[in-house]
N, C-alpha and C positions, 0 to 999 in steps of 0.2 A: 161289548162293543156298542157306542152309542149308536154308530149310523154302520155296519158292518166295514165300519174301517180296523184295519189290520193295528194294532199299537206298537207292535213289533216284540222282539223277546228282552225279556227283565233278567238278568242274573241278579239275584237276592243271597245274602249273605245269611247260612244257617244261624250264627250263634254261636257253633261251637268252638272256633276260637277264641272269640270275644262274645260274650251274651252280649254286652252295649253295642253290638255291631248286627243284630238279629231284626231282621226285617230290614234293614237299607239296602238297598240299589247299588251292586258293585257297578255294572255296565246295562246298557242298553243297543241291543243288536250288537256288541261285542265292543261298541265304545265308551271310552271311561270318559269323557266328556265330547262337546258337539261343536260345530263351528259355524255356528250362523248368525252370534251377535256379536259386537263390538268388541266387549268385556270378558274378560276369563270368569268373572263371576256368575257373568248371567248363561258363558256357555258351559257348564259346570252340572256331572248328574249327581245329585250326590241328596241324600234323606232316604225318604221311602216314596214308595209305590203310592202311596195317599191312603190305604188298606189297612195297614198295622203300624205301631210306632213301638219302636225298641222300649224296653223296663227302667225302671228307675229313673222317669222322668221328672222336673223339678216344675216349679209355677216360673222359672226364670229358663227353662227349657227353649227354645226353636225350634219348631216342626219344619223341618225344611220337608219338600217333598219335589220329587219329578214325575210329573203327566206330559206325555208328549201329545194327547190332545190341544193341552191351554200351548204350546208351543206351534201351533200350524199358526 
């Protein structure tokens, strides 16, 4: 916690159905995405936690990630 602010709770996706699927962000606080910008894209959780990034990444790869700190 940077400032003992709460982040809320991360559902993170084991692996075991999918390893390409291990460590992203299914929901956050029990939502699959958020509604407070314009665009479906930008209100969209979907990467990782910022913590670990799934295997078998490329140099043409995407780190998408979701912090809900850079979102206040």
């Amino acid at each position: 916690d940077f400032n003992n602010s709460n982040t809320g709770l991360f559902t993170i996706h084991t692996g075991k159905d999918d390893i390409k699927k291990v460590h992203k962000v299914d929901s956050w606080n029990g939502l699959k995405e958020v509604s407070y910008w314009r665009t479906p894209q930008c209100n969209m959780i979907n990467g990782t936690a910022g913590q670990m990034w799934p295997p078998f990444l490329t140099k043409e790869s995407t780190l998408p990630f979701y912090s809900p700190d850079a979102c206040r």
